[in-house]
C-alpha positions as CSV (number, residue, x, y, z in Angstrom):
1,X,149.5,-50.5,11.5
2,X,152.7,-49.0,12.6
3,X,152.2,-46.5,9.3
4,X,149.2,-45.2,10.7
5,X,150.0,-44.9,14.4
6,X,153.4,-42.8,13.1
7,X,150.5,-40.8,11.1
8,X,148.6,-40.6,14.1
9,X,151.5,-38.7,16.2
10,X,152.5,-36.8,13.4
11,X,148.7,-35.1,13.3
12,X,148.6,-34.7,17.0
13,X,152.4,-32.9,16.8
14,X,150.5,-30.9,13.8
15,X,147.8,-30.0,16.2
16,X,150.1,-29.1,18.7
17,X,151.1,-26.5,16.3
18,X,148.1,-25.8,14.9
19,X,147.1,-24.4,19.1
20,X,150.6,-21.7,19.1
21,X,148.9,-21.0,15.4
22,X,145.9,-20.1,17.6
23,X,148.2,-16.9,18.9
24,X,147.2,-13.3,17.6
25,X,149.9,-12.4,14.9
26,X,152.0,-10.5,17.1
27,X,152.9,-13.8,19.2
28,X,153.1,-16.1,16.5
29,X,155.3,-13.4,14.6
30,X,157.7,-13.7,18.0
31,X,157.2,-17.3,18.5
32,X,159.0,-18.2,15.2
33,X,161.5,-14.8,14.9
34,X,162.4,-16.4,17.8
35,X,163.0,-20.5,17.1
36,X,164.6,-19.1,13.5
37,X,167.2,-17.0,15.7
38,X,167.7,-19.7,18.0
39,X,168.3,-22.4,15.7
40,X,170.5,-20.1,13.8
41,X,172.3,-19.7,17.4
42,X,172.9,-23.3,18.0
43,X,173.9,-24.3,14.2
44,X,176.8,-21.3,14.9
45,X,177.8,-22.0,18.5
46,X,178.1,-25.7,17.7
47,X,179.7,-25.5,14.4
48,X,182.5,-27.0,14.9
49,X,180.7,-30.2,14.8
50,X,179.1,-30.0,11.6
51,X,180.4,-32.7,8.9
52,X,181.1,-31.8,5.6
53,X,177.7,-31.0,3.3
54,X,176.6,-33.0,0.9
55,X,175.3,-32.4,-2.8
56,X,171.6,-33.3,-2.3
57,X,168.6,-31.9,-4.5
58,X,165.2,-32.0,-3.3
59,X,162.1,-30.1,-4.9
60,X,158.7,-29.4,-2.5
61,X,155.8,-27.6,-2.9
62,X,153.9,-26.0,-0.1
63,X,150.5,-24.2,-0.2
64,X,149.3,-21.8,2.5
65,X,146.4,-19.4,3.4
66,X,146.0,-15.8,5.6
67,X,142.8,-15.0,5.5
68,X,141.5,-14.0,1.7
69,X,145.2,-14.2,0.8
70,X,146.9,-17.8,-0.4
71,X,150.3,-18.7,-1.8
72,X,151.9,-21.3,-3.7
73,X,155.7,-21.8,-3.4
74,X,158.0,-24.0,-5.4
75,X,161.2,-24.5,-3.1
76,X,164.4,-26.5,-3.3
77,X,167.3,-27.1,-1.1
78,X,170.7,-28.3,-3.1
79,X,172.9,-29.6,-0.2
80,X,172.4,-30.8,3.4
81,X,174.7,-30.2,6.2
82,X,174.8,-32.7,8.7
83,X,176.3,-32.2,12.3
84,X,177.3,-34.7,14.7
85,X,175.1,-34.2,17.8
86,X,176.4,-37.4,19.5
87,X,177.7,-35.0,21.9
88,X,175.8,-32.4,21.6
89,X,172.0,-33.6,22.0
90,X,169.7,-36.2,23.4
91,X,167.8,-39.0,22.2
92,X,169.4,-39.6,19.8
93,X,167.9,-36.0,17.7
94,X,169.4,-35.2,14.8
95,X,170.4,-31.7,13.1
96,X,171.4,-31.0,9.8
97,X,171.1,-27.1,7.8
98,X,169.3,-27.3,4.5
99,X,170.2,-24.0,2.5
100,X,166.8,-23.7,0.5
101,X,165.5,-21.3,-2.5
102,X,161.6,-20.6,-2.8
103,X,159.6,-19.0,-5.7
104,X,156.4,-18.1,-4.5
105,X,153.2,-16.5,-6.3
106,X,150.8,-15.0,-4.2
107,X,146.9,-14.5,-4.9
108,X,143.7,-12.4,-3.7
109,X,140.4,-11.5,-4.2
110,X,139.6,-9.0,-1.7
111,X,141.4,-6.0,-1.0
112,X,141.9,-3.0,-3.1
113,X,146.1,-3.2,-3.5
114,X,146.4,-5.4,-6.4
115,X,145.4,-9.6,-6.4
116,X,148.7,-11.2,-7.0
117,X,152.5,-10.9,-6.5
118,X,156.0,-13.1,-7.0
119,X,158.3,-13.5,-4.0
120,X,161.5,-15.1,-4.2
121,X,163.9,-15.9,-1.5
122,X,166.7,-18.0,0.2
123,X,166.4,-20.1,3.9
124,X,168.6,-21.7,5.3
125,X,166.4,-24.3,7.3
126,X,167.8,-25.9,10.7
127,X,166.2,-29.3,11.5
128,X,165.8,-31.2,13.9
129,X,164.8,-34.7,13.6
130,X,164.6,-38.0,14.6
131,X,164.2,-41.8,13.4
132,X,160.6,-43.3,15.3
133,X,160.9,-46.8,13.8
134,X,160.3,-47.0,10.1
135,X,159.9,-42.9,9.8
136,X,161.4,-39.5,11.0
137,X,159.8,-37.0,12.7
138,X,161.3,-33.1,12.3
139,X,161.1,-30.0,13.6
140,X,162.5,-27.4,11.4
141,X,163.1,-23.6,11.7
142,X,164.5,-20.8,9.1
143,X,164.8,-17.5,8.5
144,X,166.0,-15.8,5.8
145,X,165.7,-12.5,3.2
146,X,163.7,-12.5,0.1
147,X,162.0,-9.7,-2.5
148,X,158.2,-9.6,-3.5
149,X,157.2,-8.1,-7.0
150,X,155.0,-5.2,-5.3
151,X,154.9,-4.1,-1.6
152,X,151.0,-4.1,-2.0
153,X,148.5,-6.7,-2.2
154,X,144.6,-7.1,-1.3
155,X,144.8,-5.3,2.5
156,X,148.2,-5.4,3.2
157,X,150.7,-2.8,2.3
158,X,154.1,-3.7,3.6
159,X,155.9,0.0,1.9
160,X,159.2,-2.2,1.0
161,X,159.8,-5.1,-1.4
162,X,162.7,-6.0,0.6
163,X,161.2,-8.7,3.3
164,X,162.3,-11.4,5.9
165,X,160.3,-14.6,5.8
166,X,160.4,-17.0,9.2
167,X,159.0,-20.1,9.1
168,X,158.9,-23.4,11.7
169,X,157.9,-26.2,10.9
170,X,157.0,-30.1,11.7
171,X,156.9,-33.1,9.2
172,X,157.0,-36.5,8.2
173,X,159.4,-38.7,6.4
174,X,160.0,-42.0,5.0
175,X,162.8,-44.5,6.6
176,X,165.1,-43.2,3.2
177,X,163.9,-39.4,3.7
178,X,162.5,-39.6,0.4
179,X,159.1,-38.2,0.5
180,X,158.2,-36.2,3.4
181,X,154.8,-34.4,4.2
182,X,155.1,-31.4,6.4
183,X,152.8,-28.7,8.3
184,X,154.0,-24.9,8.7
185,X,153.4,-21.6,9.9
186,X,155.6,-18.7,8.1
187,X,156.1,-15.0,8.5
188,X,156.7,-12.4,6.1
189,X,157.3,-8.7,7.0
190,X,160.4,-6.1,6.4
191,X,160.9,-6.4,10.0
192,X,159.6,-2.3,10.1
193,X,162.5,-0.9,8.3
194,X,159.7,1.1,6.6
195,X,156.3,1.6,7.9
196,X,153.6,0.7,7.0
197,X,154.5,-2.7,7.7
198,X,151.6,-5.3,7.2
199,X,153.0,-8.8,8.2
200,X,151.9,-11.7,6.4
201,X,150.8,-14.8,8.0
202,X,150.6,-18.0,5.7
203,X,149.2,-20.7,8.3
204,X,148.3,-24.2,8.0
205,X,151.1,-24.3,5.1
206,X,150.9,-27.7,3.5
207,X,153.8,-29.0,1.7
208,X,155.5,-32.1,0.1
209,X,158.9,-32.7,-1.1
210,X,161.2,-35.5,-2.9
211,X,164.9,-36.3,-2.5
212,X,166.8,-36.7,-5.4
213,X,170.0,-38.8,-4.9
């Protein structure tokens, strides 16, 4: 029972997510530029409290949709980063940076610009979590550069293959952060250093990962 009520909040803080998904593109493109800066902010300016990283492999997959367009990533992060936030935040809310590497391939059948690329990249992914009896719950935010194999694809033409991608985040986890289920929203633009820049918006990105020890 206490499995399924954990469940239970997890979907509602999906949902909550799901409704700021509900923005046009232009404030859910701001919404998480913004959280990935921030979070970047707070891992700098409170540094000095961050513990030694350890060597930590763990392998996810994540599948997400805009529109006609859909992608499937393979991603890994090889060491976490913890930081002490006795001091520095409430509720006893963890933080730890997990540097992470995606390979991506993307697929359409509308459009006239080509049905599929690759994109590869590297995030480093702040998150923010916290133990809720035999789970955590997270909150994670990145940002980060990565390349695409052609800057066109179904409607979109993005002129660069040079691109950020943003992403935020909430999931689920197991007492030993084993297995974890998540829900996302991620951006993918070159941020207009050439236009035309059509933004990609994978929402509702699904993903599940594994901890190696």
């Amino acid at each position: 029972m206490k499995f399924i009520k954990y469940v239970f909040v997890f979907t509602c803080i999906a949902a909550a997510q799901t409704n700021a998904i509900g923005l046009d593109n232009t404030d859910r493109k701001n919404m998480v530029i913004a959280a990935g800066l921030a979070t970047n902010s707070f891992a700098i300016f409170n540094r000095e409290h961050l513990k030694a990283c350890d060597a930590q492999w763990d392998f996810g997959y994540q599948y997400g949709k805009d529109k006609k367009l859909y992608s499937n990533t393979v991603r890994s992060s090889f060491m976490k980063c913890e930081m002490d936030t006795s001091n520095v935040l409430p509720w006893g809310i963890e933080f730890s940076v997990l540097p992470t590497g995606f390979v991506s391939y993307w697929n359409t059948n509308s459009g006239s610009y080509g049905t599929s690329l690759y994109e590869i990249g590297f995030m480093p992914i702040g998150q923010f979590s916290k133990p809720v009896g035999s789970v955590y719950l997270d909150a994670s935010f990145g940002l980060g550069p990565d390349l695409i194999s052609r800057s066109k694809i179904g409607n979109q033409k993005k002129s660069t293959l040079f691109q950020f991608s943003d992403e935020m985040g909430v999931g689920i986890s197991d007492s030993k952060r084993r297995m974890r289920l998540s829900y996302s929203y991620r951006h993918i633009s070159n941020i207009d250093i050439k236009l035309p820049n059509n933004g990609t918006n994978f929402v509702g990105v699904v993903g599940l990962s594994y901890k190696f020890d």
